[in-house]
ROKOLMAR-50324 format. One record per atom (N, C-alpha, C, O): residue number from 1; atom name; x, y, z. Coordinates in steps of 0.05 Angstrom, whole numbers. Layout:
# residues N
   num   atomo       xx       yy       zz
   NUM      CA        X        Y        Z
...
***
This chain:
# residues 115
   num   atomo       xx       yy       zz
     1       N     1015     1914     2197
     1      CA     1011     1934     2177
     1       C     1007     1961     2190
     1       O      990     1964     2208
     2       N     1023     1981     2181
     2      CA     1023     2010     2197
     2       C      992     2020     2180
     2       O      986     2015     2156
     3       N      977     2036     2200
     3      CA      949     2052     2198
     3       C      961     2076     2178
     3       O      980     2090     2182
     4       N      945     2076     2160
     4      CA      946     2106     2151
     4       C      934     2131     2159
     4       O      913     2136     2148
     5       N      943     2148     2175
     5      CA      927     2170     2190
     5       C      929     2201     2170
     5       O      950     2211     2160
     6       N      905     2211     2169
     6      CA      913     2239     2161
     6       C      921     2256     2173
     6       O      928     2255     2197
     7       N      921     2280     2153
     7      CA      933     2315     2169
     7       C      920     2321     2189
     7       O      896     2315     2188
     8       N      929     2331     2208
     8      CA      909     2335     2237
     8       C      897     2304     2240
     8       O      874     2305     2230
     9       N      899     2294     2243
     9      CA      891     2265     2267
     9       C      913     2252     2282
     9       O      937     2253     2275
    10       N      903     2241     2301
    10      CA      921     2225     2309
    10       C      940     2202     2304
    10       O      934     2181     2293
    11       N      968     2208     2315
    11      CA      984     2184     2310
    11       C     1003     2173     2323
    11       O      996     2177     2346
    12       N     1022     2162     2323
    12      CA     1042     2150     2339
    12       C     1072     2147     2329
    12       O     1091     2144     2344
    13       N     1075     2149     2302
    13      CA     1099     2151     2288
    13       C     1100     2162     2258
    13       O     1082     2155     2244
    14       N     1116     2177     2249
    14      CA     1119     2185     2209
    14       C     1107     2165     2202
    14       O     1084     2171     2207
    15       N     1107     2146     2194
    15      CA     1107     2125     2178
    15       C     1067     2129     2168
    15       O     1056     2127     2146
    16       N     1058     2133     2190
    16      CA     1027     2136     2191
    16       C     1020     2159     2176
    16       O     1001     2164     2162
    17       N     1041     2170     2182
    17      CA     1034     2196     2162
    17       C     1041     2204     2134
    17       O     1029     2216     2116
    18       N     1062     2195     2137
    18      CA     1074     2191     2107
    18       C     1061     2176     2088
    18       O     1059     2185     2065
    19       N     1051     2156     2093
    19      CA     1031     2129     2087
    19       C     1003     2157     2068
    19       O     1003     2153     2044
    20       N      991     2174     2074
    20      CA      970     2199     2071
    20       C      984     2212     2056
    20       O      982     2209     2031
    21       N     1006     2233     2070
    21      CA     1027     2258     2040
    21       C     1051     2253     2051
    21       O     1053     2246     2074
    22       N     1072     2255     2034
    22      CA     1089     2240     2032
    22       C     1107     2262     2048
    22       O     1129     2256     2056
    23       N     1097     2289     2051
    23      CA     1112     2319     2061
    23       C     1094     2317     2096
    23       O     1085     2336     2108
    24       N     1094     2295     2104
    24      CA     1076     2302     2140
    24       C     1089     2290     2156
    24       O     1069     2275     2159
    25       N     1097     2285     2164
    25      CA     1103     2275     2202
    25       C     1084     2281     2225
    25       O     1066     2299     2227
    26       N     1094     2253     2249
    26      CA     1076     2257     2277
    26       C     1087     2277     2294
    26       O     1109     2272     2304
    27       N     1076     2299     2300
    27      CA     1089     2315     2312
    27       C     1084     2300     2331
    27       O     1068     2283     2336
    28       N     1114     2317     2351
    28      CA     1112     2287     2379
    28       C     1103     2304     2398
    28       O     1092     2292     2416
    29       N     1104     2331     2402
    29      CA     1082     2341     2421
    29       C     1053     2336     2415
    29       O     1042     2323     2433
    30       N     1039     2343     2395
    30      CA     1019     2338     2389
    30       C     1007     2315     2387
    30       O      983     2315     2393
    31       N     1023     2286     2377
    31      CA     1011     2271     2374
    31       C      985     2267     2349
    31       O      967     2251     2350
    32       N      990     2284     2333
    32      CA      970     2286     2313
    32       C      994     2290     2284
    32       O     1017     2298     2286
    33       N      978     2281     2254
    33      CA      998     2284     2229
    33       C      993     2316     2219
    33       O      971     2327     2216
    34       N     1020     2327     2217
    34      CA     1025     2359     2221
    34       C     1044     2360     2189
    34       O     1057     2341     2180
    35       N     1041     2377     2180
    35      CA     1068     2381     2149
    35       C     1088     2383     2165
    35       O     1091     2393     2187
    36       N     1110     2367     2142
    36      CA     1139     2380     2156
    36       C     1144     2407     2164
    36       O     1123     2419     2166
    37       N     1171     2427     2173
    37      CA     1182     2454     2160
    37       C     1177     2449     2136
    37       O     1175     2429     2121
    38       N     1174     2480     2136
    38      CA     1177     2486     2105
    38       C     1158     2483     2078
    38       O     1160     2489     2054
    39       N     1134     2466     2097
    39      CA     1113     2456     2078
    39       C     1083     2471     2096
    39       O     1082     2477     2120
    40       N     1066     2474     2080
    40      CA     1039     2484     2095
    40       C     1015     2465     2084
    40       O     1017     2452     2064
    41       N      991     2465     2101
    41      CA      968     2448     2083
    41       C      953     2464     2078
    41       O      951     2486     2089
    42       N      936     2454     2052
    42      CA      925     2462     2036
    42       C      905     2439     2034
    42       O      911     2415     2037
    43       N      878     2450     2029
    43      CA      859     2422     2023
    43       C      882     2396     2035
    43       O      898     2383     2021
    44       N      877     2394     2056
    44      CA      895     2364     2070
    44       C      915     2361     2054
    44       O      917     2337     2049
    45       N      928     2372     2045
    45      CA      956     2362     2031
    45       C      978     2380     2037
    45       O      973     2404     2035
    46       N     1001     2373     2044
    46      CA     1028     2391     2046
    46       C     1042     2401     2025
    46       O     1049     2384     2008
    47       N     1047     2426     2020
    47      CA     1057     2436     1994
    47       C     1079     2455     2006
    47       O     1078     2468     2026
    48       N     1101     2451     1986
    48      CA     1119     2464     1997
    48       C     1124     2495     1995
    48       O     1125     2505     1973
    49       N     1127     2508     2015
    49      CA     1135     2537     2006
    49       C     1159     2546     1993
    49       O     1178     2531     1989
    50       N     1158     2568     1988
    50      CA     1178     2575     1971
    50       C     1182     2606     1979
    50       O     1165     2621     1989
    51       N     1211     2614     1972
    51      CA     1220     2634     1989
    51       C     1203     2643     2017
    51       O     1185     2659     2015
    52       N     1209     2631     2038
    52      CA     1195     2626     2059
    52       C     1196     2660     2079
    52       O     1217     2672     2085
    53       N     1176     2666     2083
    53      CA     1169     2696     2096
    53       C     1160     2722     2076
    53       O     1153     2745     2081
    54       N     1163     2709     2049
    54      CA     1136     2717     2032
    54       C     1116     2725     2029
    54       O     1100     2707     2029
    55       N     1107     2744     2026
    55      CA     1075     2747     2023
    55       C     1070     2748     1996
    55       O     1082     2762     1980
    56       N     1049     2732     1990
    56      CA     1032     2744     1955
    56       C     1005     2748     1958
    56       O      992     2750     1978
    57       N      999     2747     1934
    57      CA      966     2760     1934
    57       C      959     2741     1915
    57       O      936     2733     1920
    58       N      969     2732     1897
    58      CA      960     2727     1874
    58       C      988     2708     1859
    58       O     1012     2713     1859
    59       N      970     2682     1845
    59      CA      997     2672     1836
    59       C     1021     2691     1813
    59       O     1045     2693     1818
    60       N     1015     2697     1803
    60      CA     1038     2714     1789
    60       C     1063     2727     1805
    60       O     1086     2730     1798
    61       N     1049     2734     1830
    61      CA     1070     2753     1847
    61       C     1089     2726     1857
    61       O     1111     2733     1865
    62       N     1085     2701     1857
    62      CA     1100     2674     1857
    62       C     1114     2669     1825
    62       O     1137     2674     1818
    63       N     1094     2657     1812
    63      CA     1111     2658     1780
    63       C     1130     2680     1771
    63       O     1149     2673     1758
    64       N     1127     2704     1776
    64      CA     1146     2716     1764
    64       C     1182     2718     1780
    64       O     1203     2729     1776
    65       N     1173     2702     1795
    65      CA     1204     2692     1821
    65       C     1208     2673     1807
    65       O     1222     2674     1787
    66       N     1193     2649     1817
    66      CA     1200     2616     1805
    66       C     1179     2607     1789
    66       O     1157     2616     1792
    67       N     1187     2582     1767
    67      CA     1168     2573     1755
    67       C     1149     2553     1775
    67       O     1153     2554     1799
    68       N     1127     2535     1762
    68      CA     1110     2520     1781
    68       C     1113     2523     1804
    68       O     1129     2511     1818
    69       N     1091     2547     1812
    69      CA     1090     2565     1837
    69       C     1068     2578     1838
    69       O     1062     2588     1817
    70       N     1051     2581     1857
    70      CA     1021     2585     1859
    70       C     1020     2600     1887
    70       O     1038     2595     1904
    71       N     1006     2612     1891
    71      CA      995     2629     1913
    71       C      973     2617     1929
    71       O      950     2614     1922
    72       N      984     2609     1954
    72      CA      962     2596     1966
    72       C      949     2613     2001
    72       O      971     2617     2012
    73       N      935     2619     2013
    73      CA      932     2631     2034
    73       C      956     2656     2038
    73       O      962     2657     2062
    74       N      969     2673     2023
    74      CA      991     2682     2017
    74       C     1010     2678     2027
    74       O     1022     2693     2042
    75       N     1017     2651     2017
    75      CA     1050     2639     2006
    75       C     1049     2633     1990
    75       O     1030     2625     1976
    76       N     1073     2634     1985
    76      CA     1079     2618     1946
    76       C     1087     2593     1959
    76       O     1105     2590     1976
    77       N     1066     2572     1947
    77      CA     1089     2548     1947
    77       C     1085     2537     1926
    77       O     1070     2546     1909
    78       N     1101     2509     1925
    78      CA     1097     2489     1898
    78       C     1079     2473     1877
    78       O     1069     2453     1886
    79       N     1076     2476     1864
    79      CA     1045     2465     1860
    79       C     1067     2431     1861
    79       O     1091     2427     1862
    80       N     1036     2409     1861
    80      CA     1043     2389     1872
    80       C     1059     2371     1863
    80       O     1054     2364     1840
    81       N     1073     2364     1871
    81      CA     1099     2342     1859
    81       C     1124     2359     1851
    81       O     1142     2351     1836
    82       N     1123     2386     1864
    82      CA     1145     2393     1854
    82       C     1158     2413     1886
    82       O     1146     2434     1889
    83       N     1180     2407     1905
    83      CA     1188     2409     1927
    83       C     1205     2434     1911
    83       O     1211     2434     1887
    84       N     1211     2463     1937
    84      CA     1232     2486     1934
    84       C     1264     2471     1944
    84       O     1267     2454     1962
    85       N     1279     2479     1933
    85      CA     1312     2480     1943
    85       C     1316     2496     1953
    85       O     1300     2514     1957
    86       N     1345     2496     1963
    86      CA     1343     2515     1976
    86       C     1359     2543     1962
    86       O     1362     2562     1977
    87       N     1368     2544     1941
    87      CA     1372     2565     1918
    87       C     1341     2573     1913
    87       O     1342     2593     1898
    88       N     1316     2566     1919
    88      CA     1290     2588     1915
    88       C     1285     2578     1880
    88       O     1275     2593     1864
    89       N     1293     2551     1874
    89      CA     1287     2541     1849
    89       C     1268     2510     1862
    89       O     1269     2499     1884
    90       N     1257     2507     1842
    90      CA     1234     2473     1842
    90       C     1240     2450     1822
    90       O     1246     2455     1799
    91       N     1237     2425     1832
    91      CA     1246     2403     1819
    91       C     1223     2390     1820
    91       O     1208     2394     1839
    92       N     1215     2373     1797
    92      CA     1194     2355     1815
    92       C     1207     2338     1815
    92       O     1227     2331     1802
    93       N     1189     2327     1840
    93      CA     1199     2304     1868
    93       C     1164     2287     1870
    93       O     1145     2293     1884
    94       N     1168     2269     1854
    94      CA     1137     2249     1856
    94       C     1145     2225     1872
    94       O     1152     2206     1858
    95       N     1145     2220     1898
    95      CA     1157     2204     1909
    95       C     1132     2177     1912
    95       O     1108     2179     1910
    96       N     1145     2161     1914
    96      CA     1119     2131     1921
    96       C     1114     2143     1950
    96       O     1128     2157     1965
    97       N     1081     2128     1952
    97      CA     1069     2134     1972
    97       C     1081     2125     2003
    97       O     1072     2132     2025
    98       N     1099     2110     1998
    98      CA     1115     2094     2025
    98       C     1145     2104     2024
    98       O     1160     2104     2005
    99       N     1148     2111     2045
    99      CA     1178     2128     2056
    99       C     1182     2108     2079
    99       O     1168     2101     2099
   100       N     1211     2099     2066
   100      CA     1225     2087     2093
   100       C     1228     2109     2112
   100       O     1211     2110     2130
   101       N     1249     2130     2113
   101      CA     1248     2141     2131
   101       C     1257     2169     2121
   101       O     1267     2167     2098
   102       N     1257     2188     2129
   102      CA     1269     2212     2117
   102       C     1298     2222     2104
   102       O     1301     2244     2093
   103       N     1318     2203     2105
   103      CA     1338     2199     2101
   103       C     1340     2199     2067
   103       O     1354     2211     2051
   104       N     1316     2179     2064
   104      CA     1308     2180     2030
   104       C     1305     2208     2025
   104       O     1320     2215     2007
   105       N     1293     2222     2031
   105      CA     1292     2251     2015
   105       C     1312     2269     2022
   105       O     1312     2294     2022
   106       N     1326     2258     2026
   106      CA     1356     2275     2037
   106       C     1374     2267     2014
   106       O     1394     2279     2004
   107       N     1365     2247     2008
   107      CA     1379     2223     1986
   107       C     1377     2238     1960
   107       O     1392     2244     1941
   108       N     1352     2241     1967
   108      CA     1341     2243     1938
   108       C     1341     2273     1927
   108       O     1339     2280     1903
   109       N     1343     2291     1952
   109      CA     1344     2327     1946
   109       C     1380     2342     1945
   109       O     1391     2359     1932
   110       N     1387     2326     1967
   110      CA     1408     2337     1974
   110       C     1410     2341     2002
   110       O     1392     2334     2017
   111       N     1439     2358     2013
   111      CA     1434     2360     2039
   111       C     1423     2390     2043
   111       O     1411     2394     2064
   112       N     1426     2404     2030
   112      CA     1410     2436     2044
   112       C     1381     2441     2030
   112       O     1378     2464     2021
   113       N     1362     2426     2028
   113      CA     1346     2427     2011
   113       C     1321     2434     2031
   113       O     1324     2426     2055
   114       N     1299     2447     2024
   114      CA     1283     2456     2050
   114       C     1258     2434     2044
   114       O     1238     2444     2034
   115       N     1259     2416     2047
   115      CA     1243     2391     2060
   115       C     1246     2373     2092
   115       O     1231     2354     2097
***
């Protein structure tokens, strides 16, 4: 049975991490569960950004770009269950807590999708 490890701790493969948020991987220099690209944490969870090199202040300066979109440490990203494309639009994406492997969300977004 693979360990479930959180954000920042240690690990040895995705699977440990994914097992926690479904947006993390083992970084392999670090050795610790890190967000994918394109995603940042927030209270231990990965959320995805949106128009990436952004600054906001405040969620509106996000909503008035894309819908379900929130201002977090100033980025806009997704509020939860809902991943950016890469047209700068949001889908939600509620995936089960177990990821075979990343290939599924490639599956499941598309191929230029920023996950």
């Amino acid at each position: 049975m693979i360990e479930i490890v959180k954000l920042n701790e240690i690990c040895e493969i995705d699977n440990q991490c994914f097992k926690n948020d479904q947006f993390s991987k083992c970084d392999a220099g670090l050795k610790r569960c890190k967000c994918q690209d394109n995603f940042m944490e927030h209270n231990e969870s990965c959320w995805s950004k949106i128009n990436i090199g952004a600054k906001c202040q405040q969620d509106t300066d996000c909503q008035n770009q894309t819908h379900h979109t929130v201002c977090k440490e100033q980025h806009c990203v997704c509020h939860r269950g809902y991943v950016a494309k890469q047209d700068n639009t949001v889908i939600y994406f509620n995936l089960p807590v177990i990821i075979i492997n990343f290939n599924q969300i490639l599956f499941c977004l598309g191929m230029f999708t920023r996950c």
